[in-house]
C-alpha positions as CSV (number, residue, x, y, z in Angstrom):
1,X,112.8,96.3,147.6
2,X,112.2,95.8,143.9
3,X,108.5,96.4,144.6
4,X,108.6,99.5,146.0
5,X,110.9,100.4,142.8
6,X,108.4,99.2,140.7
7,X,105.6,101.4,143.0
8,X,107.9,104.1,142.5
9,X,108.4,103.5,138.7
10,X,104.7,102.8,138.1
11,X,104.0,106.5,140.2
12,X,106.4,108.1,138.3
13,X,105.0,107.4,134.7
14,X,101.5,107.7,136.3
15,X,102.5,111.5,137.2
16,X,104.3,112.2,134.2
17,X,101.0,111.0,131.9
18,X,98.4,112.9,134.2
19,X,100.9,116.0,133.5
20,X,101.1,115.8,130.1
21,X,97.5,115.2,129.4
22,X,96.7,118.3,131.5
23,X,99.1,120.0,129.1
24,X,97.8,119.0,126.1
25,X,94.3,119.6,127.1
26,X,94.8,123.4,127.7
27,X,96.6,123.6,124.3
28,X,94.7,125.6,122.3
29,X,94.3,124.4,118.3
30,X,94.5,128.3,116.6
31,X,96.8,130.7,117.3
32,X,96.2,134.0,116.2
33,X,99.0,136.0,115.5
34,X,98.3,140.0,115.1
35,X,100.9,142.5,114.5
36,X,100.1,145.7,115.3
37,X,101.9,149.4,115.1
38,X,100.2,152.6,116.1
39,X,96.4,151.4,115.5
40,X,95.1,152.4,118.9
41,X,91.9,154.0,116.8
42,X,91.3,150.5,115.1
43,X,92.5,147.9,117.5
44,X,88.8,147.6,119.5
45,X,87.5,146.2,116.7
46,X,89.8,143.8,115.3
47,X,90.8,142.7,118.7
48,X,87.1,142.2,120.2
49,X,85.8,140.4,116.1
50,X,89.0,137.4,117.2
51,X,87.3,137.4,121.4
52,X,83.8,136.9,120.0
53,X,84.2,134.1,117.8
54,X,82.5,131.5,118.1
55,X,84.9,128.8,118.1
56,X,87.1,129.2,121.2
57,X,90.0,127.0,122.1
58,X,92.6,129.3,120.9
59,X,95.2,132.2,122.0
60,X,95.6,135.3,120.9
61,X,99.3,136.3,120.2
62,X,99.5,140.4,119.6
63,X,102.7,141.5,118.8
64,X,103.4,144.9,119.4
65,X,105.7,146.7,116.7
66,X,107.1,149.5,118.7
67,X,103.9,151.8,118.9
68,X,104.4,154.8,120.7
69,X,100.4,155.4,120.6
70,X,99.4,153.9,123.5
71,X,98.7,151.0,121.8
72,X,100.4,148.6,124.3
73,X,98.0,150.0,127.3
74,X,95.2,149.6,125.6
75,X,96.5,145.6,124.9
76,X,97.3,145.1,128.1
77,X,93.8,146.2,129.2
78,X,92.3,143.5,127.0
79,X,94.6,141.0,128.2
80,X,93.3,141.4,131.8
81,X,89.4,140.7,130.9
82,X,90.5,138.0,128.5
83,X,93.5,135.4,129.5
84,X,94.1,133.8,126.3
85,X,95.5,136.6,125.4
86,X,99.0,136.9,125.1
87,X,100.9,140.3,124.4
88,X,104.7,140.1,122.9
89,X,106.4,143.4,122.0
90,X,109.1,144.2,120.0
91,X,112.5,146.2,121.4
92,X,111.6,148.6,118.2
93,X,109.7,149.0,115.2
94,X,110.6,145.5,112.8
95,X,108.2,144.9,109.9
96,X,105.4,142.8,110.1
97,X,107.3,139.6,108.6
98,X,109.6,139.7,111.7
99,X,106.5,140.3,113.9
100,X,104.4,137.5,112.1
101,X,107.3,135.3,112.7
102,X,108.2,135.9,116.3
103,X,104.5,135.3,116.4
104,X,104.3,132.0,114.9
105,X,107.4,131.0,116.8
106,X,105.9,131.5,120.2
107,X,102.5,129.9,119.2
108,X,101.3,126.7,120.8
109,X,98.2,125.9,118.7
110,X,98.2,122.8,115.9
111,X,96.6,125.9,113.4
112,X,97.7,129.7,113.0
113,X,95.6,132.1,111.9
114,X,96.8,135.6,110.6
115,X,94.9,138.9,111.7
116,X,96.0,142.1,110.6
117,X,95.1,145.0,113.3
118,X,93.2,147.1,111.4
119,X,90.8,144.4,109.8
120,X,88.5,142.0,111.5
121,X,87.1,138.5,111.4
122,X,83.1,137.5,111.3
123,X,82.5,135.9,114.2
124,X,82.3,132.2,112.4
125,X,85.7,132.7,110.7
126,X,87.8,130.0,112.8
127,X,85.0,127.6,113.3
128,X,84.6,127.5,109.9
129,X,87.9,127.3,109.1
130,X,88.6,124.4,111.0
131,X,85.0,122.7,109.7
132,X,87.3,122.7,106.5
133,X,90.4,121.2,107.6
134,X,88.2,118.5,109.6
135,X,86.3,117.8,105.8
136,X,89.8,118.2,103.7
137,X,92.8,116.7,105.7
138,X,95.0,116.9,103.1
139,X,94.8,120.4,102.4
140,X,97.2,122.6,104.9
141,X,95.9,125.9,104.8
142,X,92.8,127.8,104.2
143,X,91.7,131.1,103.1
144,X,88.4,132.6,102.3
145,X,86.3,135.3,100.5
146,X,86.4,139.0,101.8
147,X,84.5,142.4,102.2
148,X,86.3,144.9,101.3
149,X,85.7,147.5,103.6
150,X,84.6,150.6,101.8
151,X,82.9,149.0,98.7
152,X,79.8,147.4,98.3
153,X,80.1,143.4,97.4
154,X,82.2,140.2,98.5
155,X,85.6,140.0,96.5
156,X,85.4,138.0,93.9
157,X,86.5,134.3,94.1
158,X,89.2,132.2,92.1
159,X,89.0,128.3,93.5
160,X,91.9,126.5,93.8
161,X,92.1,124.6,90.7
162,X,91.7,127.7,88.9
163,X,93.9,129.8,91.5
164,X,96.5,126.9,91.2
165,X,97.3,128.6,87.4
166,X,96.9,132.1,87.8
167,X,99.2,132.3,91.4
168,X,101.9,131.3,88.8
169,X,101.2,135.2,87.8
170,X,100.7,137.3,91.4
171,X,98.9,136.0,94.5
172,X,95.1,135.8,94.1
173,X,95.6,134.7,98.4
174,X,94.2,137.5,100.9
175,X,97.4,137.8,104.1
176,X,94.7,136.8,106.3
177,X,94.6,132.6,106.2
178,X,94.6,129.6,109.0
179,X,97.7,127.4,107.9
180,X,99.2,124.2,109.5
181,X,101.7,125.4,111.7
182,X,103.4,121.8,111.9
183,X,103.8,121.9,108.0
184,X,105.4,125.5,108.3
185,X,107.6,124.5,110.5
186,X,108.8,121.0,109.2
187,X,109.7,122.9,105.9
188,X,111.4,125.7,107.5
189,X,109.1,128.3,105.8
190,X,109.0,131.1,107.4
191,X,108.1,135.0,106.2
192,X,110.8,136.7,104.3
193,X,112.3,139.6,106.8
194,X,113.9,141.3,103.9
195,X,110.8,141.9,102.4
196,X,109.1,145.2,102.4
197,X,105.9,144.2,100.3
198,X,104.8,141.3,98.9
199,X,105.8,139.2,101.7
200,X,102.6,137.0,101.9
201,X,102.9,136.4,98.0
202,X,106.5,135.0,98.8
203,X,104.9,132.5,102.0
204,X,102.2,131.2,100.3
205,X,104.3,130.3,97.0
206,X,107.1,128.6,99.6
207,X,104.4,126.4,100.8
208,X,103.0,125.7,97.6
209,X,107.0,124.5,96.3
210,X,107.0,122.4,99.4
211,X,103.7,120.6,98.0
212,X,100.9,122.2,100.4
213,X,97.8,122.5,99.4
214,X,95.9,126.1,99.4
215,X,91.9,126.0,100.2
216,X,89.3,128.6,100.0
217,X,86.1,129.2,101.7
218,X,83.3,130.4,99.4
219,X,82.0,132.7,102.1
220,X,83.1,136.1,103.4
221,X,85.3,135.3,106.8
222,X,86.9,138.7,106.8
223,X,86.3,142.1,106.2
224,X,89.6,144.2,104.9
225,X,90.5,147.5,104.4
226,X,92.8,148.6,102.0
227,X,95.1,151.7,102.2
228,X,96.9,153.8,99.5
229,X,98.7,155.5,101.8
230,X,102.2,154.4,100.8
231,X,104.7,155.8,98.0
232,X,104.9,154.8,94.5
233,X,108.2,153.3,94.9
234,X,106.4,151.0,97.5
235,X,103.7,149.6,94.6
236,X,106.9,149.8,92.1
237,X,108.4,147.4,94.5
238,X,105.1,144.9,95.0
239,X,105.5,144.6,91.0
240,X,109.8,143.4,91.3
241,X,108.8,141.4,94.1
242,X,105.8,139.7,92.4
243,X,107.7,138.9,89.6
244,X,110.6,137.7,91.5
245,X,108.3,134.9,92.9
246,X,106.1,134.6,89.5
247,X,109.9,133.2,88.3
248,X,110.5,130.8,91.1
249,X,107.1,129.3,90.4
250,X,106.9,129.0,87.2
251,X,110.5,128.0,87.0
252,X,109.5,124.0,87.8
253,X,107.5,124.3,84.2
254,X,110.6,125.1,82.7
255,X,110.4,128.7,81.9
256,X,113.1,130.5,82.5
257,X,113.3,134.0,84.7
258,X,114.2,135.6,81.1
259,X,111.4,134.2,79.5
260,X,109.3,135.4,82.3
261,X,110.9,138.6,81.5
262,X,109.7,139.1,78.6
263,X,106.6,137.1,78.1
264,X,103.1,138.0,78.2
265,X,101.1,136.3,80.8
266,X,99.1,134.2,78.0
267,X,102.1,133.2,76.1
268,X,103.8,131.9,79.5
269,X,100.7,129.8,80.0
270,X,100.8,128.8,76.9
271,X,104.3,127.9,77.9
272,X,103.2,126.2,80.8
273,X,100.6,124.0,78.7
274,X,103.3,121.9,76.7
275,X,105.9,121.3,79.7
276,X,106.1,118.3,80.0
277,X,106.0,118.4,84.2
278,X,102.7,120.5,84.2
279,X,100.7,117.6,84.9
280,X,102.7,117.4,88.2
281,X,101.7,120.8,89.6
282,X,98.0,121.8,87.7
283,X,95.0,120.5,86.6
284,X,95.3,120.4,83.2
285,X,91.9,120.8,81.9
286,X,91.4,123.7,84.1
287,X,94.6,125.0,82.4
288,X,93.5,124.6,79.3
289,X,90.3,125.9,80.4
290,X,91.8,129.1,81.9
291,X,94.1,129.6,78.8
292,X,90.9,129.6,76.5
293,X,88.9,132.1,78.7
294,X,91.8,134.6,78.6
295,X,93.5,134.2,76.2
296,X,91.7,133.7,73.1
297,X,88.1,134.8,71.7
298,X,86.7,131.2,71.6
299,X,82.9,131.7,72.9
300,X,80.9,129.3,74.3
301,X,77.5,128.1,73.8
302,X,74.5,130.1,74.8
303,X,73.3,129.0,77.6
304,X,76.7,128.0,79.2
305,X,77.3,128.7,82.5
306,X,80.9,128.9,84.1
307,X,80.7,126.7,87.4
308,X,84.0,127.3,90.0
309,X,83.6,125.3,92.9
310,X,86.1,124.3,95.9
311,X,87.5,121.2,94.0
312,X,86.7,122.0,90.3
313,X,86.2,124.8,87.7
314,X,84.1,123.9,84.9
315,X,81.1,124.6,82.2
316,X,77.5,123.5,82.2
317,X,76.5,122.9,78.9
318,X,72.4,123.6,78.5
319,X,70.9,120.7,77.6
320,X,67.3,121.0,77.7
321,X,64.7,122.7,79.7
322,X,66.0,123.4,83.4
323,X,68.8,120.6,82.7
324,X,72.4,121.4,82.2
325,X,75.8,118.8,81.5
326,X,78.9,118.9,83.8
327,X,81.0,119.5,80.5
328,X,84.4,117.6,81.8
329,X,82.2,114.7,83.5
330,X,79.0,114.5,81.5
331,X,77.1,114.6,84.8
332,X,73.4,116.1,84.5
333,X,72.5,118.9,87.0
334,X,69.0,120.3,87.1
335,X,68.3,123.9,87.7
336,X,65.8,123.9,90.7
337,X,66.1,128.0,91.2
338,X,67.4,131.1,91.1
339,X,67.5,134.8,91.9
340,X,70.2,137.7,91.1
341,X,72.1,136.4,93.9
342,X,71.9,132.4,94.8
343,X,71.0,129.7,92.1
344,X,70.4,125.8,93.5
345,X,71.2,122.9,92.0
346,X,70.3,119.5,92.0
347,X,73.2,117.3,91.7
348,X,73.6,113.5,89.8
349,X,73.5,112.3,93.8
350,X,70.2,113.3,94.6
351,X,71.9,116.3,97.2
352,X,70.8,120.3,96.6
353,X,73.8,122.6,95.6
354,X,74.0,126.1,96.7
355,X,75.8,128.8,94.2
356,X,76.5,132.1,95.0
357,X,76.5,134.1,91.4
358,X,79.1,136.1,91.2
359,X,80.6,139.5,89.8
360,X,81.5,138.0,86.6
361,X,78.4,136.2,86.1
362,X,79.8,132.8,87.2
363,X,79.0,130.4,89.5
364,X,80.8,129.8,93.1
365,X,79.7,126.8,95.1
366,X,78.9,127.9,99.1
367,X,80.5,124.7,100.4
368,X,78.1,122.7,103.4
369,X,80.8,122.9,106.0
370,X,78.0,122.7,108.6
């Protein structure tokens, strides 16, 4: 008899382990989450640029804000060519932060990644995005430069230890980033419903209070169109809500939301550079860095080049010939090439850098995530 409970037993768990296994197998890693209202003319696009990505273990959550377009037909059509997608639809018309979160709620992926229905994704946006978690573990989410549909150009780029100062002032983040969703969710942070603008400023800073760590791709992921189609009172409010959350952050230096009040953006980094915590939450050479670039009409050397890379932002001093010094290190880089576009370096290690030249005349690294 106690054999044949054991047998039993030993079956049991046996079942139970094949089942969950199956389970976790077909769980996809990214879940997109797209919110969508009366796009109908600009869903094709943004729908099919998520469906031809290269990277493909992932579902597709689209949640449908109440159109009355047709919008939901034309979903639903979709979602019978392509299974992983999954179509959730509002009882009437909420705001994208209550769609974005009854999105993330019902996603079963480790990652999410936010589309916005009337942009769309190159095809090598989550590979790549996932190429970066797999190099930087401790990072928990990612975002990446952007075409701005409509101009010529890639956005310009702020790295993070350079970003990590200035998001103290407005978010320098696009809305359309992969995050951990187990992070999000073991803080509790979740997108402000009461918001009507700004609402991605106010996520990204609660993740950054909770000690995540914000990445960015040095290559254009997504292409984004921007409208002006809203009232004046709608910017107005982007500006109280921005400096609502430009308090809360800047609030663990010290500063106080009056000082913020009525402080220039210089003299509350100035602030920021004797707290006595700043060490905690920035890079203070990059601060001090930052503070001198913007704030005061200290020039540098001729020949200098500003470097901003994934991990660092720094000078290269010319030193002689095609030779330049890493000014915080001291490391030697040698200039191998360059056009109006791309310059290459050769590193202390012996390994070729790629640098994109930018806008401003600076240099952004293109990061090997192959």
């Amino acid at each position: 008899m106690k054999r044949k409970i054991f047998a039993v037993i030993i079956i049991f768990f046996g079942v139970v382990s094949l089942w969950y296994a199956r389970v976790c197998y077909h769980l996809p890693t990214i879940s997109v989450v797209m919110p969508t209202y009366n796009r109908i003319d600009l869903l094709p696009r943004s729908i099919e640029s998520i469906l031809n990505q290269t990277y493909q273990n992932f579902e597709f959550i689209i949640v449908d804000d109440g159109s009355t377009d047709g919008s939901v037909s034309l979903i639903r059509d979709y979602q019978k060519k392509d299974k992983r997608i999954r179509l959730i639809q509002n009882d009437k018309n909420r705001g994208i932060s209550y769609s974005r979160n009854r999105g993330m709620d019902s996603a079963k992926g480790k990652y999410v990644a936010i589309m916005d229905s009337d942009d769309f994704s190159e095809s090598d946006r989550l590979q790549k995005s996932m190429r970066f978690f797999q190099k930087h573990p401790d990072y928990q989410v990612v975002n990446s430069v952007y075409y701005e549909m409509g101009k010529e150009g890639i956005n310009n780029w702020v790295p993070p230890k350079r970003w990590e100062i200035i998001f103290n002032f407005a978010n320098y983040y696009t809305n359309l980033a992969v995050y951990d969703l187990n992070f999000v969710r073991s803080h509790h942070i979740r997108y402000n419903e009461e918001l009507i603008s700004a609402e991605d400023y106010d996520f990204w800073s609660k993740i950054r209070l909770a000690g995540g760590k914000l990445g960015m791709i040095n290559e254009p992921l997504i292409r984004l169109r921007r409208h002006r189609s809203h009232s004046e009172e709608y910017y107005q409010n982007i500006k109280t809500v921005r400096k609502i959350i430009s308090a809360r952050l800047l609030s663990r230096f010290g500063i106080s939301k009056e000082e913020v009040d009525s402080s220039t953006n210089c003299e509350l980094m100035a602030k920021m550079m004797i707290s006595p915590v700043a060490a905690k939450f920035v890079d203070l050479y990059v601060l001090d860095l930052t503070y001198r670039r913007q704030c005061t009409s200290e020039t540098l050397p001729e020949g200098t080049l500003y470097v901003k890379h994934f991990d660092f932002v720094d000078h290269f001093l010319w030193e002689s010939d095609n030779l330049y010094i890493r000014q915080k290190t001291n490391e030697i880089y040698q200039l191998l090439s360059h056009n109006e576009s791309v310059a290459v370096f050769l590193n202390p290690y012996g390994e070729k850098e790629t640098y994109r030249i930018m806008s401003d005349g600076s240099l952004g690294l293109i990061e090997d995530l192959n």
